[in-house]
N, C-alpha and C positions, 0 to 999 in steps of 0.2 A: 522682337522683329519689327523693324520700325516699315510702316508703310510711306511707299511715295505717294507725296502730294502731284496728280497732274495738272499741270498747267496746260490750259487750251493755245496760249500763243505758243508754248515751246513746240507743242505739239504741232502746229500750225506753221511754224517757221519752220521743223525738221521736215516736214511735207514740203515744202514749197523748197528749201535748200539753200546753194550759197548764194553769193552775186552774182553769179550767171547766171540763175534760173529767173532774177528781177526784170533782167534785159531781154531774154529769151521770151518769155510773158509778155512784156511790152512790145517786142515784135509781133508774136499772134495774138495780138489783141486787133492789131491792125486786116489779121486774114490770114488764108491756110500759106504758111510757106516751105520752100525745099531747105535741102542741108544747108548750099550754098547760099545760098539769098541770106538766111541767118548768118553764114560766116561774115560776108559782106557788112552786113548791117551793124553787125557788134564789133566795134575795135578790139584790136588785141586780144581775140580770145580764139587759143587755138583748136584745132580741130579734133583733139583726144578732151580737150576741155567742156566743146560745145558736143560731141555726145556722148559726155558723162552726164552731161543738165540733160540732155535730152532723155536719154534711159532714166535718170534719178525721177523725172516727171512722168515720165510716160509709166514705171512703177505703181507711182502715187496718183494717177488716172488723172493725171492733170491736165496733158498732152496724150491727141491721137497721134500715133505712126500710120499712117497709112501706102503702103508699100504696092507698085500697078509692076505688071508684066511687061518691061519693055527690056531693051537693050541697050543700053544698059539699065537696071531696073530704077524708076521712077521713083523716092518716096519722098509725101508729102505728112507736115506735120501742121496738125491744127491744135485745138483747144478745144476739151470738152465741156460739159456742162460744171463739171467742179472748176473747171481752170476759169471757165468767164463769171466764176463767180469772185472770184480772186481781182478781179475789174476794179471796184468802187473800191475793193479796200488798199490798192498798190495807187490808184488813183489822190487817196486822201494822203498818203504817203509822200509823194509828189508834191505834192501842194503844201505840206509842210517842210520840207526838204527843202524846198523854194523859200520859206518865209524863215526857216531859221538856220541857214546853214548860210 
């Protein structure tokens, strides 16, 4: 029975998810925002798409939902303490993205 080798980035990357979840990030990195404000923000990405990212995060405790009692009901999404730590390294990412692409 052969054991799998884990890998921390795969493991890291299945957390964090596909390219929606990079740009979703990069939005609350900026502050807490609504469903809309994200659709707005991210081209092209549709609204079954932006919350599949959003449940697949909010899952992997990356993203708060935070949900108010209004009418119609209010919910806002931020970033927890795992998700802003994902900061510095979507950051170095960027910057090389920039330098070799």
């Amino acid at each position: 029975m052969e054991n799998a080798v884990e890998c921390s980035i795969e493991k890291a990357l299945n957390i964090i998810g596909g390219k929606w979840s990079f740009l979703v990030l990069r939005e609350l990195f900026e502050g807490t925002k609504r469903f809309g404000e994200l659709q707005k923000a991210i081209n092209n990405i549709s609204p079954k798409a932006l919350t599949d990212t959003l449940r697949h995060l909010e899952r992997n405790e990356i993203v708060i939902r935070t949900a108010y009692p209004t009418v119609p009901v209010t919910v806002e999404y931020s970033l927890s303490e795992k998700g802003h730590a994902l900061h510095k390294i979507l950051k170095e990412m960027k910057l090389w993205g920039a330098q070799w692409t």
